[in-house]
DRENFI-612472 format. One record per atom (N, C-alpha, C): z, y, x; atom name. Coordinates in steps of 0.02 Angstrom, whole numbers, plus 50000, padded with zeros to 5 digits. Layout:
# residues N
site zz:Z; yy:Y; xx:X; atom:CA
...
//
This chain:
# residues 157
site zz:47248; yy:51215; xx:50836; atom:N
site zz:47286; yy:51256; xx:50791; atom:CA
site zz:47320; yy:51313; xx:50828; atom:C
site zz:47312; yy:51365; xx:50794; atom:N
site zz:47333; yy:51411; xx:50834; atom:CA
site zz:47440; yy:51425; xx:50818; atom:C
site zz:47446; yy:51486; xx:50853; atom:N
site zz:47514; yy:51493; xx:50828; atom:CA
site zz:47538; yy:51483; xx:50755; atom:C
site zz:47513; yy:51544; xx:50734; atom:N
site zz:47520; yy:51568; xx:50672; atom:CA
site zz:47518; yy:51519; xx:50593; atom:C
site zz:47450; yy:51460; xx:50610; atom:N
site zz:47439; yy:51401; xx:50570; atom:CA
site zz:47499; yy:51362; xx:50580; atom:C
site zz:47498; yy:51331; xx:50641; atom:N
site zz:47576; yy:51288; xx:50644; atom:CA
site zz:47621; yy:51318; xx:50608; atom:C
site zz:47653; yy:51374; xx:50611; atom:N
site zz:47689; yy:51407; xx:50586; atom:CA
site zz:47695; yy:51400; xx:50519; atom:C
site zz:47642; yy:51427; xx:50485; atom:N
site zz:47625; yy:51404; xx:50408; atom:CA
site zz:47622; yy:51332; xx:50406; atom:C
site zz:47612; yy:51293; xx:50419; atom:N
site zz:47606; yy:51231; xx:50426; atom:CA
site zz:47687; yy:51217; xx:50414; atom:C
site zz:47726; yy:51226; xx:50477; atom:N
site zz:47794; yy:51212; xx:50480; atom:CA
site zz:47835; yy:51242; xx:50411; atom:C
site zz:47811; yy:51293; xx:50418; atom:N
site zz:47864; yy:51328; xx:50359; atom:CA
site zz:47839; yy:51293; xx:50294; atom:C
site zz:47782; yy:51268; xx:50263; atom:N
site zz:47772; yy:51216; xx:50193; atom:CA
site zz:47792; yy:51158; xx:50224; atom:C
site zz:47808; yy:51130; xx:50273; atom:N
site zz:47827; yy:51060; xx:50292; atom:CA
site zz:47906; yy:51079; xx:50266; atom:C
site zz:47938; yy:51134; xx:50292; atom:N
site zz:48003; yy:51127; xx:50283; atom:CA
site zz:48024; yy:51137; xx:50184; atom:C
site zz:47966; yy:51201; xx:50166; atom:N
site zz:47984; yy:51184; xx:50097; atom:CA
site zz:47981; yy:51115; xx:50068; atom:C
site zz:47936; yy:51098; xx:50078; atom:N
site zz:47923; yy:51025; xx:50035; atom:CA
site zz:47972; yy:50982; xx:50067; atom:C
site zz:48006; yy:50980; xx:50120; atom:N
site zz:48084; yy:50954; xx:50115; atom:CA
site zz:48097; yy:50954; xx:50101; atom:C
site zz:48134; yy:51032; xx:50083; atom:N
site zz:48199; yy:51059; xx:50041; atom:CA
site zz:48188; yy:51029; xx:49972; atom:C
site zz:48139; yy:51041; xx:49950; atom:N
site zz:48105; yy:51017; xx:49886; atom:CA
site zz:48130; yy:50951; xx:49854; atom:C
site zz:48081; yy:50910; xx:49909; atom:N
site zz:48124; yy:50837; xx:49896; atom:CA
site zz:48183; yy:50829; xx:49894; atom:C
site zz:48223; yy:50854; xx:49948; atom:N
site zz:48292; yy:50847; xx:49959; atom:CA
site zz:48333; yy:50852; xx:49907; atom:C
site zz:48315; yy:50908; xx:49871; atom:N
site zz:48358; yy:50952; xx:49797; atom:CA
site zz:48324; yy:50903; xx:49746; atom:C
site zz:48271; yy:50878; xx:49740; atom:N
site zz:48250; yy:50839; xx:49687; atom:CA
site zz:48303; yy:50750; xx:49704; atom:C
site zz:48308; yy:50746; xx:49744; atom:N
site zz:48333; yy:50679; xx:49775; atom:CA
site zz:48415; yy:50690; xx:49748; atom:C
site zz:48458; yy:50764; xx:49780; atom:N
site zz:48521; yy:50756; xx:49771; atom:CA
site zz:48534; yy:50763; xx:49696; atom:C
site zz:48481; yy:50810; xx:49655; atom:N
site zz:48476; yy:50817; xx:49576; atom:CA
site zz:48485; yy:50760; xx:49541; atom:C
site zz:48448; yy:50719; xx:49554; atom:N
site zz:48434; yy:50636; xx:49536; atom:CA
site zz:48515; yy:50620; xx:49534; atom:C
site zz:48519; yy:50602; xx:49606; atom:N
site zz:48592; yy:50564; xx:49616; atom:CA
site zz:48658; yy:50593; xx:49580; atom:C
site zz:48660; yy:50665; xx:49573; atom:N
site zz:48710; yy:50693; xx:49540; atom:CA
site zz:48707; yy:50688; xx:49469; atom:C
site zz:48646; yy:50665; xx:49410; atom:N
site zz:48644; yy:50655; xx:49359; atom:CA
site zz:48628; yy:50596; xx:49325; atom:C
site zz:48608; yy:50553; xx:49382; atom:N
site zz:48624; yy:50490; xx:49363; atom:CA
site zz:48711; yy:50485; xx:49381; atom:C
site zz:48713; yy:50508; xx:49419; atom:N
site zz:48812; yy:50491; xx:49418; atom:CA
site zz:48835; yy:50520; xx:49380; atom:C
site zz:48828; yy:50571; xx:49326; atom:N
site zz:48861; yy:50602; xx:49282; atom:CA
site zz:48855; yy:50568; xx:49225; atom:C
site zz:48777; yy:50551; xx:49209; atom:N
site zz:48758; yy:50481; xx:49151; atom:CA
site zz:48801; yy:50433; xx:49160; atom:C
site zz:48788; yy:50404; xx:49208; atom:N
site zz:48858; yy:50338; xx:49215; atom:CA
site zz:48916; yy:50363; xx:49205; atom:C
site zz:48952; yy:50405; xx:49240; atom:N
site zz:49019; yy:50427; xx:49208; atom:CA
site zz:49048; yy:50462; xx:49119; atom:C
site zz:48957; yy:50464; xx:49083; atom:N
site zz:48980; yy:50488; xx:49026; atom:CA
site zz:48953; yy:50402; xx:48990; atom:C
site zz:48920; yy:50379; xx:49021; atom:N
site zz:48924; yy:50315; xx:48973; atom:CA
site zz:48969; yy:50274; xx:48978; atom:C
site zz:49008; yy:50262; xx:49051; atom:N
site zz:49099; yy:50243; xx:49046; atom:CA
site zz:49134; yy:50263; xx:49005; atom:C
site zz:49138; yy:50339; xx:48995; atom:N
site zz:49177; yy:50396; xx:48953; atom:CA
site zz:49172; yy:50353; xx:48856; atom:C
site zz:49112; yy:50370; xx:48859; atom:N
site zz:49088; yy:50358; xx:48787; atom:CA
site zz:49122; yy:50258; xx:48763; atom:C
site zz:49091; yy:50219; xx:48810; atom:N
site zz:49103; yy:50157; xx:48813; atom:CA
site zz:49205; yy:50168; xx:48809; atom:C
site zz:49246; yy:50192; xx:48839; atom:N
site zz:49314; yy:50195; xx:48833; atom:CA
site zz:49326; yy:50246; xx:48759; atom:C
site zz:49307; yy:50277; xx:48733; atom:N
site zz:49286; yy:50320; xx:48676; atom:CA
site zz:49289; yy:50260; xx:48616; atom:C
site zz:49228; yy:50217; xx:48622; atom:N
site zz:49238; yy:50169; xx:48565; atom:CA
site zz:49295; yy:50120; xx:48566; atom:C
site zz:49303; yy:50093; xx:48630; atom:N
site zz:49359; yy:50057; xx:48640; atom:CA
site zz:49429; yy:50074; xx:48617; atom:C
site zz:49440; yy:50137; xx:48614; atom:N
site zz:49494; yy:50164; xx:48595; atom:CA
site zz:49493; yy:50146; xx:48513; atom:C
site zz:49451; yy:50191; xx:48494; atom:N
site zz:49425; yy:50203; xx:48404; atom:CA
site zz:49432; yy:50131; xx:48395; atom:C
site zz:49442; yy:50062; xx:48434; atom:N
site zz:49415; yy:50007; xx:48399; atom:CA
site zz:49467; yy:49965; xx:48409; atom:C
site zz:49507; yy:49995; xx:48449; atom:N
site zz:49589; yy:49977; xx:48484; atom:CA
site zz:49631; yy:49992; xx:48412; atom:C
site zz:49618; yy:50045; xx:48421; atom:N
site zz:49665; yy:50086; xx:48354; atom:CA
site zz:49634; yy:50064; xx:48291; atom:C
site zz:49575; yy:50051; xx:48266; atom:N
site zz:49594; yy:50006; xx:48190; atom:CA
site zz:49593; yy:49952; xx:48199; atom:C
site zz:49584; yy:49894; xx:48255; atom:N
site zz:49619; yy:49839; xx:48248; atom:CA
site zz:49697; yy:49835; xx:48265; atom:C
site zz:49722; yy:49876; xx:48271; atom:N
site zz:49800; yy:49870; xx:48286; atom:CA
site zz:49819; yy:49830; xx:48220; atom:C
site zz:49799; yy:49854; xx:48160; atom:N
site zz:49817; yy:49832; xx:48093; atom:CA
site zz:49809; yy:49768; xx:48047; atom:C
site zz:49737; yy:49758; xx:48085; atom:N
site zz:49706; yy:49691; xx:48068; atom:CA
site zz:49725; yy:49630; xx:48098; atom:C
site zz:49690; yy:49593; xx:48034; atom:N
site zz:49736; yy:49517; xx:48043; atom:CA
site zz:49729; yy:49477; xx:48120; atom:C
site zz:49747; yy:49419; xx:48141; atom:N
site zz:49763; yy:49420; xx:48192; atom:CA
site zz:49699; yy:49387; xx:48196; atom:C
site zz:49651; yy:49346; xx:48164; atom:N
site zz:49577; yy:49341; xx:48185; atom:CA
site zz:49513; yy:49385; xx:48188; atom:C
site zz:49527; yy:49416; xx:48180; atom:N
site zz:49492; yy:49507; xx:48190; atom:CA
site zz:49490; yy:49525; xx:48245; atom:C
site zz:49555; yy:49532; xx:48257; atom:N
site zz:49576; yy:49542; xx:48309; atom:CA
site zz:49543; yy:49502; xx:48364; atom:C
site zz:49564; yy:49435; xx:48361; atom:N
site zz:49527; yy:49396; xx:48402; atom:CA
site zz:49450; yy:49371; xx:48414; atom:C
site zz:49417; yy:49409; xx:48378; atom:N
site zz:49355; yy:49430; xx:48389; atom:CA
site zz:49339; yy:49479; xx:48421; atom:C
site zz:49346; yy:49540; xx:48397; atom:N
site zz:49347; yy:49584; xx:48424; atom:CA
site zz:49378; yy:49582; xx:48532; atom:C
site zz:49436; yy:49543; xx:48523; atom:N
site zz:49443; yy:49550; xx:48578; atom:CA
site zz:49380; yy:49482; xx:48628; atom:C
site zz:49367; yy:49429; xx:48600; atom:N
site zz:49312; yy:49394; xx:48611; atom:CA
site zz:49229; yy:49446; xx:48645; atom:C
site zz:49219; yy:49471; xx:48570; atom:N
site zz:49165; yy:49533; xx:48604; atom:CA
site zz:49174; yy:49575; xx:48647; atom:C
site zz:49224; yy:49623; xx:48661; atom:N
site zz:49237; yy:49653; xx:48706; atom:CA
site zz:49255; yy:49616; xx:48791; atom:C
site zz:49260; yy:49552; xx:48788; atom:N
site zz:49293; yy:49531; xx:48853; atom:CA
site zz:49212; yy:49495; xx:48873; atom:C
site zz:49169; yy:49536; xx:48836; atom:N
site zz:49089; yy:49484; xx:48862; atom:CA
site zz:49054; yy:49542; xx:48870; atom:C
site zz:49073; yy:49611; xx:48833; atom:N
site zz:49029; yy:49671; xx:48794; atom:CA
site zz:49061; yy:49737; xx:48854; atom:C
site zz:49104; yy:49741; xx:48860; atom:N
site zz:49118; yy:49810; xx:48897; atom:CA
site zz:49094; yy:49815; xx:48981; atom:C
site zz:49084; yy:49868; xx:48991; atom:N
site zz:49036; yy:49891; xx:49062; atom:CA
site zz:49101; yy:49890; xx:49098; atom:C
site zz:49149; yy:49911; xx:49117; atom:N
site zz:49199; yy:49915; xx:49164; atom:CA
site zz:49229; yy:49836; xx:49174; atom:C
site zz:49246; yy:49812; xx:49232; atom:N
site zz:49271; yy:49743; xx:49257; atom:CA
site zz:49321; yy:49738; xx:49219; atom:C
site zz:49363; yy:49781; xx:49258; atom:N
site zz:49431; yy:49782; xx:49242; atom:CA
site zz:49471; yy:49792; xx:49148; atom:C
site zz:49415; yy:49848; xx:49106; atom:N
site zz:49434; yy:49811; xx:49031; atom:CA
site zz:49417; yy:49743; xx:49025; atom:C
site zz:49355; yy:49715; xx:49051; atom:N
site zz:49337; yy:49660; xx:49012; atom:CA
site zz:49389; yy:49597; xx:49041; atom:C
site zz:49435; yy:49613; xx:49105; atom:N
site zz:49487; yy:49568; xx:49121; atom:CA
site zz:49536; yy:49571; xx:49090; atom:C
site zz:49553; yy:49633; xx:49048; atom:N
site zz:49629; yy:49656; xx:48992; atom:CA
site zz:49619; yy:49628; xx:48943; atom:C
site zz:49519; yy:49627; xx:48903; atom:N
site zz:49513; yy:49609; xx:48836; atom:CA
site zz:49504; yy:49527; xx:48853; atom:C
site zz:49503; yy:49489; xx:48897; atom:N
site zz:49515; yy:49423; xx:48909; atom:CA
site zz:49572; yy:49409; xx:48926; atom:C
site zz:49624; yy:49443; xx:48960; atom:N
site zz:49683; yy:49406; xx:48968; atom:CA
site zz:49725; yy:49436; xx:48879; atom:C
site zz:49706; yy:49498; xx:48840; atom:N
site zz:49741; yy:49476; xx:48781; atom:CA
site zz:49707; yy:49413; xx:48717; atom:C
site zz:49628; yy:49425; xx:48744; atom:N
site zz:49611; yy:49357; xx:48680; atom:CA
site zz:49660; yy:49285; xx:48719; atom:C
site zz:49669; yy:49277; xx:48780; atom:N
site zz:49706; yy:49217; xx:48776; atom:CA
site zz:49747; yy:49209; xx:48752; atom:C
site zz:49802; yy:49276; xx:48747; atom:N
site zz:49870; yy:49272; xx:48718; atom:CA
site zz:49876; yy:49247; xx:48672; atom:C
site zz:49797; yy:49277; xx:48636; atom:N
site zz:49804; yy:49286; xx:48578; atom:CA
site zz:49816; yy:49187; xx:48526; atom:C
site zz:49757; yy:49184; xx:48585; atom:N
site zz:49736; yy:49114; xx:48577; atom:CA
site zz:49787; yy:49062; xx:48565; atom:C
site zz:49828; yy:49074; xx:48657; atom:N
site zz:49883; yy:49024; xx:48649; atom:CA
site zz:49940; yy:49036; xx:48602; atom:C
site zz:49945; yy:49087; xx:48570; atom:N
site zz:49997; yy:49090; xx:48513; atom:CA
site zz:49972; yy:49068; xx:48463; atom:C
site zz:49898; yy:49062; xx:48429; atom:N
site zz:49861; yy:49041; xx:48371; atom:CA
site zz:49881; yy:48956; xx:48372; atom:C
site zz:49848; yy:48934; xx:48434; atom:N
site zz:49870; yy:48868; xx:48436; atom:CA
site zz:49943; yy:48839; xx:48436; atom:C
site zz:49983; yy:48871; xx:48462; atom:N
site zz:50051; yy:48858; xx:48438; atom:CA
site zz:50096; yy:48864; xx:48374; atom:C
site zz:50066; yy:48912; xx:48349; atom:N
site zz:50072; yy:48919; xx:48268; atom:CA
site zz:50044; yy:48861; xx:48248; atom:C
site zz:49970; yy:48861; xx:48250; atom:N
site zz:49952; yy:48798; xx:48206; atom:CA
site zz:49985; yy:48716; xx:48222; atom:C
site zz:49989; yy:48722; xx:48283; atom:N
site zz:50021; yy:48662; xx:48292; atom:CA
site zz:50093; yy:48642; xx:48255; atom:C
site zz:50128; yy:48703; xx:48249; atom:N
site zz:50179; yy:48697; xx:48212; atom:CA
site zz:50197; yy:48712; xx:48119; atom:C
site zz:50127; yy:48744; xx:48118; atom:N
site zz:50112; yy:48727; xx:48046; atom:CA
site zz:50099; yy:48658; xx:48019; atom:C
site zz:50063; yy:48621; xx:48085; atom:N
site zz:50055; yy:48565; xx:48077; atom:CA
site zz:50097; yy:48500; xx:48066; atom:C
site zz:50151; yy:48522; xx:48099; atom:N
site zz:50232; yy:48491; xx:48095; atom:CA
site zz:50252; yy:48505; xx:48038; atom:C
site zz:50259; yy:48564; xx:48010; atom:N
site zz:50284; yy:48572; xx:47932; atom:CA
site zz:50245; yy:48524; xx:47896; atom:C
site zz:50186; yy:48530; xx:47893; atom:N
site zz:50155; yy:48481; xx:47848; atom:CA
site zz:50151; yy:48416; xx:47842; atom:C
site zz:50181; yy:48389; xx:47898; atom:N
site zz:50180; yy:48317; xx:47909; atom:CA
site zz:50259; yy:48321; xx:47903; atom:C
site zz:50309; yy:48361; xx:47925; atom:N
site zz:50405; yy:48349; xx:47884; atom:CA
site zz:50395; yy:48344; xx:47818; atom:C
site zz:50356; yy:48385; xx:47771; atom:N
site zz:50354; yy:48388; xx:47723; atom:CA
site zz:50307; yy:48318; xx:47670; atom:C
site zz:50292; yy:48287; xx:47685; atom:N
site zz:50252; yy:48240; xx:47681; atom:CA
site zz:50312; yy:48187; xx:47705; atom:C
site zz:50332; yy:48180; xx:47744; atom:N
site zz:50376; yy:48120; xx:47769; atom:CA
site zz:50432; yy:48125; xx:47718; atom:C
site zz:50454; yy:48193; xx:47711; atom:N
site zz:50525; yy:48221; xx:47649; atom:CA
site zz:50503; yy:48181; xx:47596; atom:C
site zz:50433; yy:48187; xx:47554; atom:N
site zz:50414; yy:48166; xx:47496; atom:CA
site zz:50422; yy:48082; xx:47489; atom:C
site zz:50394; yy:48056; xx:47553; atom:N
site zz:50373; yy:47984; xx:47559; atom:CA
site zz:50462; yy:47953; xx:47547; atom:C
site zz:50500; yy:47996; xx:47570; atom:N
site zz:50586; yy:47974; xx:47575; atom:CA
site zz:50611; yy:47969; xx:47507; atom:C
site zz:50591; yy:48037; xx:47480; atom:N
site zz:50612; yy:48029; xx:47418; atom:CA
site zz:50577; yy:47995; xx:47384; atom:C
site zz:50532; yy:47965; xx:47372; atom:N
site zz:50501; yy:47933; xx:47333; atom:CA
site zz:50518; yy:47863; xx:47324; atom:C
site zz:50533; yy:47860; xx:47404; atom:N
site zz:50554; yy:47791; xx:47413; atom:CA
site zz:50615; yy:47775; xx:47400; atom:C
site zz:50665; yy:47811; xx:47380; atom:N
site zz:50712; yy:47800; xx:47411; atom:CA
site zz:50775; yy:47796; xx:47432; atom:C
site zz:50733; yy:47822; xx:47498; atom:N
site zz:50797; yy:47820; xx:47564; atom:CA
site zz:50870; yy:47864; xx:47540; atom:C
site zz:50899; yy:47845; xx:47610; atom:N
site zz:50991; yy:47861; xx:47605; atom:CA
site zz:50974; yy:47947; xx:47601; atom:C
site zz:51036; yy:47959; xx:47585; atom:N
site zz:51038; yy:48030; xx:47597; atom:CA
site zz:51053; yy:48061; xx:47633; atom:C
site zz:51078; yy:48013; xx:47699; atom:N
site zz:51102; yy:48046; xx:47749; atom:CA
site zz:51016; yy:48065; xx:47804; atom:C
site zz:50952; yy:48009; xx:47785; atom:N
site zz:50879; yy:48032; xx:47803; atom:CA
site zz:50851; yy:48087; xx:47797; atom:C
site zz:50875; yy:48081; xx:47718; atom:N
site zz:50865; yy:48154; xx:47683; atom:CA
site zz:50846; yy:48204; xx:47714; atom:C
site zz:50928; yy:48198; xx:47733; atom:N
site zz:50975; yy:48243; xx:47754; atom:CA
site zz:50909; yy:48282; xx:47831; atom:C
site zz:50927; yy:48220; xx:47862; atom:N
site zz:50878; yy:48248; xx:47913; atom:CA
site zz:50828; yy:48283; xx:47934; atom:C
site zz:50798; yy:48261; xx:47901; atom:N
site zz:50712; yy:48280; xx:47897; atom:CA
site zz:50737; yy:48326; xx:47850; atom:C
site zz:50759; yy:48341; xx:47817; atom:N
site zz:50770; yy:48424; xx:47766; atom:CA
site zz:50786; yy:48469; xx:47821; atom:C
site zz:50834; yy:48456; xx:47858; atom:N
site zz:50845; yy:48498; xx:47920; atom:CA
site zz:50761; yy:48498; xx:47970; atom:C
site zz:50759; yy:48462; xx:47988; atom:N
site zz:50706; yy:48475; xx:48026; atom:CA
site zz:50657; yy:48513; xx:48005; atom:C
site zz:50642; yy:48501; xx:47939; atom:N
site zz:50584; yy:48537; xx:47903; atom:CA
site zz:50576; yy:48617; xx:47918; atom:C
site zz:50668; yy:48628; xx:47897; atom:N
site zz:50686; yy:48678; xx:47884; atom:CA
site zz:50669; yy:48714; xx:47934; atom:C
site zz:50705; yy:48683; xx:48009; atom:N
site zz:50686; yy:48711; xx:48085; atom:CA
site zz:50604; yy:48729; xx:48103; atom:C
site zz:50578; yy:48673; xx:48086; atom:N
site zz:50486; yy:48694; xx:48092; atom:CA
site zz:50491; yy:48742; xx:48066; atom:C
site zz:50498; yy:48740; xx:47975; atom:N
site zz:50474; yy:48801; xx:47957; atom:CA
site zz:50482; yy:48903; xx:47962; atom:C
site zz:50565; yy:48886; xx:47999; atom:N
site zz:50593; yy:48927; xx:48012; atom:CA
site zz:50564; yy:48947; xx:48100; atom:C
site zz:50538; yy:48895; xx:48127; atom:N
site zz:50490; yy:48917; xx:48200; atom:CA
site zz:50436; yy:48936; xx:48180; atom:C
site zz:50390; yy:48909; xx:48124; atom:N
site zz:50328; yy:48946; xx:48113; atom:CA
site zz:50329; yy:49000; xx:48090; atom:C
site zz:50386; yy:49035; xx:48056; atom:N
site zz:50377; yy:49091; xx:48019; atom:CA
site zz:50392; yy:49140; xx:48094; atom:C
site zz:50440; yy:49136; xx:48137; atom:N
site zz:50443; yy:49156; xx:48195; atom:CA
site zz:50374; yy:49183; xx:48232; atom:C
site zz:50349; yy:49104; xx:48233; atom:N
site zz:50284; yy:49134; xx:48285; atom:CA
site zz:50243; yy:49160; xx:48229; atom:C
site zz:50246; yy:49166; xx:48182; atom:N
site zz:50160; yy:49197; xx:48132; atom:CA
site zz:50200; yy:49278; xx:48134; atom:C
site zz:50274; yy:49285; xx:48151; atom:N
site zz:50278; yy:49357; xx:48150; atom:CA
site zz:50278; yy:49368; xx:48234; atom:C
site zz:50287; yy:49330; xx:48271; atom:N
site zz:50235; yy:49366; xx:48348; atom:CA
site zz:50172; yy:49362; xx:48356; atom:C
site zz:50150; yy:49335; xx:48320; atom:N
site zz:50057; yy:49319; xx:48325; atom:CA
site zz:50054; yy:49396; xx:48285; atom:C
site zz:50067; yy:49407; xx:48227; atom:N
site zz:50050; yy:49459; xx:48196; atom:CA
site zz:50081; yy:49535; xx:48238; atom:C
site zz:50144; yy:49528; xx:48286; atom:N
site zz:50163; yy:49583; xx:48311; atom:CA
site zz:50128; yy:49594; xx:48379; atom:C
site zz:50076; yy:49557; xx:48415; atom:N
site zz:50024; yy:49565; xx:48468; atom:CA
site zz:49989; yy:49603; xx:48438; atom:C
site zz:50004; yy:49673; xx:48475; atom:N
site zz:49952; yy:49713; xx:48464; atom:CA
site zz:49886; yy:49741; xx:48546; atom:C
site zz:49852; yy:49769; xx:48520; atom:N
site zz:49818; yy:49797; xx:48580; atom:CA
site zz:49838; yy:49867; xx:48599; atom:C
site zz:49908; yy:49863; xx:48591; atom:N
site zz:49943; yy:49923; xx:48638; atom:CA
site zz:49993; yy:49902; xx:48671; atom:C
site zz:50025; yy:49837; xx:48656; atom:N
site zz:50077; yy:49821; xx:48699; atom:CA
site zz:50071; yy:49799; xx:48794; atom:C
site zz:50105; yy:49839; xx:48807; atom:N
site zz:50099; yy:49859; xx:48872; atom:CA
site zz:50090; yy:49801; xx:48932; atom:C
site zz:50136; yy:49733; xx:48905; atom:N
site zz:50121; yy:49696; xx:48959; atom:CA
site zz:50055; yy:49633; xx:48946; atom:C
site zz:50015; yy:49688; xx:48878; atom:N
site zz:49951; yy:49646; xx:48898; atom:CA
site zz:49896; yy:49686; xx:48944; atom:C
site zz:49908; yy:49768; xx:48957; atom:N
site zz:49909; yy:49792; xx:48978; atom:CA
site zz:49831; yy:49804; xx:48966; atom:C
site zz:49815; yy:49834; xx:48901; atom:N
site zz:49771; yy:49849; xx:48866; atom:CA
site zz:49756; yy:49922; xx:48884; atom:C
site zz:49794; yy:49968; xx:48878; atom:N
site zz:49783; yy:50039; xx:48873; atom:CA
site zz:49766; yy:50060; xx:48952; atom:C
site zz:49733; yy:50100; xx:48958; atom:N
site zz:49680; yy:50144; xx:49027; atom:CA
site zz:49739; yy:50186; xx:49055; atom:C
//
């Protein structure tokens, strides 16, 4: 090969570098822009879906936060939308458990009167009833005031 061929030679060796090179960094810069707009978009619905469940009932809610803590691409939401479905959770079960107490004071109240008993029993279990029922209404208005904006579930981006 003489000079001049190498030469030509070298100089299409170096285009078809450059070539690749720009096709290679093209790639990488628009697949990283795709991923950053399908994060974008993915926090986009999350929001839109944040904001009309703020309103909804508190098992809606807890679906929604169920799907999202299995469904969202970022780690770190799907660790916010799991640590609020627990909240959510362990307040559901504490409500019910104490719904469950009303219903069994109330049932024991009946069985008294029916039977009965002194009035100072009555007396008791009327109070107690009263206390359950006056704790359940408590927690069914914090179950219902968990929203997915309150800060120390630490929902919001």
């Amino acid at each position: 090969m003489d000079r001049e061929a190498l030469r030509m030679y070298l100089s299409m060796a170096k285009f078809v570098m450059s070539a690749i090179t720009v096709l290679v960094v093209t790639f990488l810069v628009v697949d990283g822009l795709e991923e950053r707009e399908f994060a974008r978009e993915d926090q986009r619905q999350l929001t839109r879906f944040r904001n009309e469940a703020i309103h909804e009932r508190v098992e809606v809610r807890r679906r929604l936060a169920e799907f999202f803590s299995r469904a969202t691409v970022r780690e770190d939401s799907r660790e916010r939308w799991q640590d609020y479905l627990t909240l959510l959770e362990q307040k559901q079960i504490r409500h019910a458990g104490e719904l469950r107490l009303v219903a069994e004071l109330k049932a024991d109240l009946d069985r008294l009167i029916v039977s009965g008993a002194g009035e100072r029993e009555v007396h008791e279990k009327r109070t107690r009833l009263a206390n359950a029922e006056d704790t359940a209404k408590r927690l069914e208005v914090e179950l219902s005031s968990i929203t997915l904006s309150r800060p120390d579930v630490i929902l919001a981006q």
